[in-house]
C-alpha positions, 0 to 999 in steps of 0.5 A: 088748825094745828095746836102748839102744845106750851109749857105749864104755868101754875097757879092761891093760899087762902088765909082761915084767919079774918080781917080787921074793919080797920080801913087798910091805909091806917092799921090798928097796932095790933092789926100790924102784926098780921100785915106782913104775912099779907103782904107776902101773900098778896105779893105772891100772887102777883107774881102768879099772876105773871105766870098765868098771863105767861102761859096764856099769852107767850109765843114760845113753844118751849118750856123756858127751864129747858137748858137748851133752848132757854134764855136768861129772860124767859128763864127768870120770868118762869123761876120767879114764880115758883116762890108762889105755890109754897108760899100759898101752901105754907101759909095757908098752914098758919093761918090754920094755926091762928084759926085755932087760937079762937076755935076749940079743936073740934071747930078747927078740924071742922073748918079745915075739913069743910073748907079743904072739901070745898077747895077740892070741889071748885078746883075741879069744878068752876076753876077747871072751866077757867082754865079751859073756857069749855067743857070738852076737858081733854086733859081732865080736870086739873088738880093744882094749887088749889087741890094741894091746898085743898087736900093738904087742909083735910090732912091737916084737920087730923093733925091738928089734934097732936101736939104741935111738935108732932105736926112739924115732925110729920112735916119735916119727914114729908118734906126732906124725905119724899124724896126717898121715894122716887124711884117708885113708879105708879106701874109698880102699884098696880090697882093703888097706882092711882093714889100713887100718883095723886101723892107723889107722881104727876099723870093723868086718871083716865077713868076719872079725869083728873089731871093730877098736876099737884102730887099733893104728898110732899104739900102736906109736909109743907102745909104740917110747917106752916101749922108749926110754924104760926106762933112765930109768923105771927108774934108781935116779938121782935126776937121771935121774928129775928129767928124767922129770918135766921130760918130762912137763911139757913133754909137758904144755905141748906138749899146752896149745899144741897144744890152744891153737892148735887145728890140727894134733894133733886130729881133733876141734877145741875149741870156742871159743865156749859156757859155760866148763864146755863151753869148758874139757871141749871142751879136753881132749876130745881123739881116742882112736880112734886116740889123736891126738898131743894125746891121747898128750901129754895122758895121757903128760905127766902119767903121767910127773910120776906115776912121778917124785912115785910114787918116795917114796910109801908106805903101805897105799894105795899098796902096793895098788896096787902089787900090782895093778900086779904082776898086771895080767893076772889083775886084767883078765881077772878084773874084766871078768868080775866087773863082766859078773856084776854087770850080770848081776844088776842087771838081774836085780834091776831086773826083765830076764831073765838072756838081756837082760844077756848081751850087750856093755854096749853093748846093755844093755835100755833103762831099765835101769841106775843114776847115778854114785853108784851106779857109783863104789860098785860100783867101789869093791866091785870093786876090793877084792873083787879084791885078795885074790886079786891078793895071792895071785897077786903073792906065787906070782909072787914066789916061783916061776920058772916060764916060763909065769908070764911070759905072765900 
């Protein structure tokens, strides 16, 4: 039977803070503070959940960037969910920050390293295997978002003995200047190709096979901000969250000149020319793999609007969400498998045998496979059939001490 080959689809950020035993419906003032940095986390991931259920489900055969083929719905339904992998990585950085706040610096360094291994080794491991339902890996294993995190965590456990000034320095070079690099090929490097590409050039190690999907150099520039950036993520002090918004809207602008200017930022120039949809999609169609500097300031300056304006919202919506963003390993890990299972059984249903649906999305049978109305359906199933047991699972959090809780 032939397979059509489908465009990617990404994937967590996981908090090294703990949570409160305050039931979530009535934070405690000081409990508060935290919420919004949740609720932007949880919100994320329900958006990655989009892309997931997306990639496993879509009949489309085309990557929905692609200029010439695309169109407005598919195109958005894709670029929404680039807010995710950054949001995930920067985050995790502040967490990290606040981890510290009750740790000595050797205990952090030691939290950060054990847990940064332990990201590492279920991303190759028991998250690898959801993606694929089998163990006949023909890409390898696959190196996403949470080896970025992951990696970008052991990085992070040395840098966190300088100064925070250093850390953001660090942070900034990676970010706005990796992009000097490009034009470096893993070829070039003979026998240090492979460390090449798992910094800063998407490929596939053979020899160990690993599909190294998330160049993790330019993660780590995020991740050193997020760390730098934790005093002011999580002030209670109204004017030090006005300049977090400030931030992010000069992130913004400086994307919008960027993007404008159409040089240095990008891999992947706009197109000038063409109908206004294709003008105006080809502007934000900016390089995740690895994130370019326009990609990292179209995502981050928008995210940092979001914790500001996140500060006052309530109700039954956003404390959801909230307690998504409380249990970002759980609701991954479980969604990953649960959006596979659905796949499983789609195809069943539309006539495949179980053997051709255990296998990445990326290799799904050909012909099989729904639009987008059906996609943002299922999504919506899946994100409320999770929440019952994110609840559970946030409130054992809350309640208990023990360390191991720490690493999921």
């Amino acid at each position: 039977m032939t397979t059509a080959v489908r465009p990617e689809s990404d994937s967590g950020a996981f908090p090294l803070h703990r949570t409160s035993a305050v039931p979530l419906s009535h934070p405690a003032p000081t409990r508060r503070r935290l919420d919004h940095v949740d609720l932007l986390r949880g919100l994320v991931m329900v958006i990655m959940v989009l892309d997931h259920v997306r990639g496993f489900l879509t009949n489309v055969t085309f990557d929905p960037t692609d200029m010439a083929q695309t169109n407005l719905a598919l195109f958005g339904t894709r670029w929404i969910t680039h807010f995710c992998a950054p949001v995930f990585v920067f985050l995790a950085g502040a967490s990290g920050w606040m981890a510290g706040t009750r740790r000595t610096p050797g205990e952090l360094t030691r939290l950060l390293l054990t847990r940064g291994l332990w990201l590492v080794l279920l991303e190759l491991t028991v998250i690898s295997f959801g993606w694929y339902f089998n163990f006949d890996w023909n890409d390898g294993a696959r190196a996403q978002v949470i080896w970025a995190i992951g990696a970008s965590m052991i990085v992070l456990a040395g840098l966190v003995r300088l100064p925070r000034p250093a850390v953001a320095g660090i942070g900034l070079v990676l970010v706005a200047g990796h992009n000097l690099l490009d034009g470096i090929s893993p070829a070039s490097l003979g026998a240090w190709a492979p460390l090449w590409m798992a910094l800063h050039v998407r490929g596939q190690l053979g020899v160990v096979p690993v599909n190294l999907v998330y160049p993790v150099l330019p993660w780590i520039g995020v991740m050193a901000l997020g760390y730098a950036a934790g005093p002011a993520i999580f002030s209670r002090d109204p004017a030090m969250s006005r300049r977090v918004a400030w931030a992010g809207v000069a992130l913004t602008a400086g994307f919008v000149v960027l993007r404008g200017i159409n040089g240095y930022g990008d891999l992947l120039p706009r197109l000038e020319n063409g109908g206004a949809a294709v003008v105006a999609m080809s502007f934000l169609n900016t390089t995740k793999y690895p994130p370019s500097l326009d990609y990292v300031l179209m995502t981050l300056g928008p995210a940092l609007v979001a914790l500001y304006a996140f500060r006052q919202a309530g109700g039954p919506l956003a404390r959801a969400l909230v307690t998504f963003g409380r249990v970002p390993f759980l609701f991954y890990v479980a969604h990953l498998y649960l959006v596979h299972a659905i796949a499983v059984a789609a195809g069943v249903a539309q006539g495949y045998p179980v053997s051709s649906m255990l296998v990445y999305h990326g290799y799904a049978p050909a012909g099989f496979g729904f639009g987008l109305p059906v996609i943002y359906l299922v999504w919506i199933a899946v994100v409320v059939a999770l929440y019952p047991l994110c609840r559970r699972y946030a409130e054992l959090k809350g309640r208990s001490r023990a360390w191991w809780l720490s690493y999921l």
